[in-house]
Every structure is written in structure tokens, then in C-alpha cells.
C-alpha positions in Angstrom: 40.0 2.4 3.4 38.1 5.4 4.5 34.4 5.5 3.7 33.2 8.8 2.0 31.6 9.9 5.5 34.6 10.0 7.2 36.3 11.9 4.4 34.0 14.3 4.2 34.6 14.9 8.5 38.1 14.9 8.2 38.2 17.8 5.3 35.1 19.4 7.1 37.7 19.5 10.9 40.3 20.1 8.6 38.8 23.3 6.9 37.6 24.2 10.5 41.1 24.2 11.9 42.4 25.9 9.4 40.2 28.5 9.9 40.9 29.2 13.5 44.7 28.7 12.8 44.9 31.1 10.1 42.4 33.5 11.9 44.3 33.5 14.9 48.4 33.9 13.1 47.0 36.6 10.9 43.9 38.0 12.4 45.9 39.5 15.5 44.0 40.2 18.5 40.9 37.5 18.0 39.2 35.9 20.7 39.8 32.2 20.3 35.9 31.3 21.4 34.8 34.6 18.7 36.8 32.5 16.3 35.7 28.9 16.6 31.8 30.2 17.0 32.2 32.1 13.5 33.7 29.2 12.4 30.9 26.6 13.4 28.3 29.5 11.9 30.2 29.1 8.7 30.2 25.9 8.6 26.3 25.2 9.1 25.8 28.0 6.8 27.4 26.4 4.0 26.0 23.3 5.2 22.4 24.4 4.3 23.1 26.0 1.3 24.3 23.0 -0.1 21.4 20.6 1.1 19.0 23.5 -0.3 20.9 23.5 -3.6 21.0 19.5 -3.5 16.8 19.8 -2.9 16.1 22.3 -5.2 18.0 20.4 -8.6 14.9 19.6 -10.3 13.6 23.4 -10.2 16.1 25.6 -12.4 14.5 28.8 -11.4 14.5 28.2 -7.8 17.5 26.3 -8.0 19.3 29.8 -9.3 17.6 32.1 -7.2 18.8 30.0 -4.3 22.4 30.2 -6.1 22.7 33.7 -6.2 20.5 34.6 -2.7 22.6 31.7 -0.6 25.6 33.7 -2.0 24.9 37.5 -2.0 23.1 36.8 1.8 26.3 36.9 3.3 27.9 39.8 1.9 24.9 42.0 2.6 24.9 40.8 6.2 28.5 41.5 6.6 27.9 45.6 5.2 25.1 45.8 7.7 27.0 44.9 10.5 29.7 47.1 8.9 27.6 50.0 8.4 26.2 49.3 12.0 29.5 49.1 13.5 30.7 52.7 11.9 27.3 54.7 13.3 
């Protein structure tokens, strides 16, 4: 009935709205726009760290570094905007 496509862009809008909706019951005061911009970062973000992690299967080595970078990239970005933001 549905082809895998358009499975994958109704979880991808679902996950999306979810995000705003969730952000915006519990996040308090957020800016609507603020919310669906992070949420189309996010989203693109993941987006290439997959497609690297698809390209990279062969390689173990880079395929791992690329594992652990694509994860650990975000969370250091978020403590410099955090350690920004305090100063």
C-alpha cells in the first residue's frame, strides 16, 4: 500500500511535528519559527550522519570514528553555546 519512500516521509513529518508539539507544550516560552528551524537543523543533521554511516560501511575504522564524532559533535556544540551563553 504505501511504498517505503513515503513511509519514511510520513515518520520523518511525524517526528518533525512531534518535535514542535512537544517543544512548544513543555518548552514554555519558545518561538514557534526558533522551534521549527532547530527542528529542520535536526533533521538534516541526522540526515547526513546516516548517508555518511551508509558510505562509510566498507571502512570499519572510519566507519567508527564517524560513529562516535557524528555523535559527540553535537553535545560539544551545545556546551559551547552553553558556556558562551553564561560569559
Amino acid at each position: 500500500m504505501y511504498t517505503k519512500k513515503r513511509r519514511a516521509r510520513l515518520a520523518v513529518g511525524a517526528g518533525l511535528s512531534l518535535f514542535v508539539l512537544g517543544s512548544q507544550l513543555f518548552g514554555g516560552n519558545a518561538n514557534l519559527l526558533a522551534l521549527l528551524i532547530s527542528a529542520v537543523l535536526v533533521f538534516l543533521y541526522a540526515w547526513a550522519y546516516f548517508g555518511l554511516l551508509r558510505y562509510f560501511v566498507d571502512s570499519l575504522m572510519v566507519w567508527l570514528l564517524v560513529y562516535i564524532g557524528g555523535a559527540l559533535l553535537p553535545l560539544l556544540i551545545a556546551l559551547k553555546l552553553i558556556a558562551a551563553a553564561q560569559s
